[in-house]
C-alpha positions in Angstrom: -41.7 5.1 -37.2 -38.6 6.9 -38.5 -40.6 9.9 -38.9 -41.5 9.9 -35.3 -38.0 9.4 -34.4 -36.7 12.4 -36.6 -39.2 14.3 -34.9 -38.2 12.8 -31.2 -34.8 14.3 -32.1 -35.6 17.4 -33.4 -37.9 18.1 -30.5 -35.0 16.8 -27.6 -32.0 18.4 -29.6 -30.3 15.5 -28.6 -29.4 12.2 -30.9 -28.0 10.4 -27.9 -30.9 10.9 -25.9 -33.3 9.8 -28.3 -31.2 6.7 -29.8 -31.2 5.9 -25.5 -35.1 6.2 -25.5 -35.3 4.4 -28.8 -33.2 1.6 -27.3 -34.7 1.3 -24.1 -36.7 4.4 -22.1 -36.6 2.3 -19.0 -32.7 3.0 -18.9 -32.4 6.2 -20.9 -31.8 8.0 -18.1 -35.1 10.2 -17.8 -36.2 12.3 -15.0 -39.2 10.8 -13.2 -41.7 13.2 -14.7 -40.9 12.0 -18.4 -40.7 8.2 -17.5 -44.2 8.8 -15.6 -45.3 10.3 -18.8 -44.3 7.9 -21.2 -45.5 4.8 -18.5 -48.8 6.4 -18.7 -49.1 6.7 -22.8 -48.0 3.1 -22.9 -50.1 2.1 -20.8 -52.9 4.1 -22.4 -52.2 2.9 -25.4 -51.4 -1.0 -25.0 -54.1 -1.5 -22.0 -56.6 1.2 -21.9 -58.7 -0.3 -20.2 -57.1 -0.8 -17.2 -56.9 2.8 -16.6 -57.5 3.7 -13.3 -57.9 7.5 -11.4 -54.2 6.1 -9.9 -52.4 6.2 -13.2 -54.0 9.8 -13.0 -52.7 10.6 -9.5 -49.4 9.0 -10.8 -48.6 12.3 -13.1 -49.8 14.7 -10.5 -47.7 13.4 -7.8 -44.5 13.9 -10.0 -46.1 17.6 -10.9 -48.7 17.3 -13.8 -51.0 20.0 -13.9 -54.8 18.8 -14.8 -54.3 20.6 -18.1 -51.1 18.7 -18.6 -52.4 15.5 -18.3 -55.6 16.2 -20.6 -52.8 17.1 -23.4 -51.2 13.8 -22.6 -54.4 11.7 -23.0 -54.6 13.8 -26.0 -51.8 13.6 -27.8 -51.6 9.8 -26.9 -55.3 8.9 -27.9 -54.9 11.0 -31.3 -51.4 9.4 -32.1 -53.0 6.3 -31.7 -56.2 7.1 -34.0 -54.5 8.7 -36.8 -52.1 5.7 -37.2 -55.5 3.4 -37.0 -56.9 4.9 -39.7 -53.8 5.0 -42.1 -52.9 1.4 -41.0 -56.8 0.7 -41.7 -56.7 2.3 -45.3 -53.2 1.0 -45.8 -51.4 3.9 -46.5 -47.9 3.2 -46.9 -45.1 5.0 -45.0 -43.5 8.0 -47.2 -40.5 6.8 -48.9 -39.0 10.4 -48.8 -38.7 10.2 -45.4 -35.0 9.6 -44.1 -33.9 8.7 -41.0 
């Protein structure tokens, strides 16, 4: 995970704000169209199948595009493969990483 979170930071170009969605995203302070977004990815992730066209209709209503949300789904289905097949081979985390 810590490489995740160095890239979290990086991409916000805020610490505060990512430590905040590290800690809890519920009450990081988020506009609605990220905590849509990261509801949706959890929910992809943990549960996917209890998708529904409403989880869908969730990230349009706050102002996902159709492309948007196929790069979510994407981004979120191939996070979640990659890090199956590592944790399947057991590849360990790189050391060189810092946090």
């Amino acid at each position: 995970m810590v490489h995740h979170r160095r890239g979290l930071r990086r991409l916000l170009g805020d610490d505060d704000l990512a430590a905040r969605i590290e800690d809890d995203h519920e009450t990081a302070g988020l506009n609605s169209r990220r905590m849509a977004m990261i509801r949706y990815a959890l929910k992809l992730t943990l549960t996917p199948a209890a998708m529904t066209v409403g989880d869908v209709n969730e990230l349009r209503d706050v102002g996902f595009s159709d492309l948007d949300i196929l790069h979510i789904v994407e981004v979120t289905a191939y996070y979640a493969y990659v890090n199956r097949i590592a944790d399947g081979l057991g590849v360990p985390l790189e050391d060189w990483i810092e946090d």
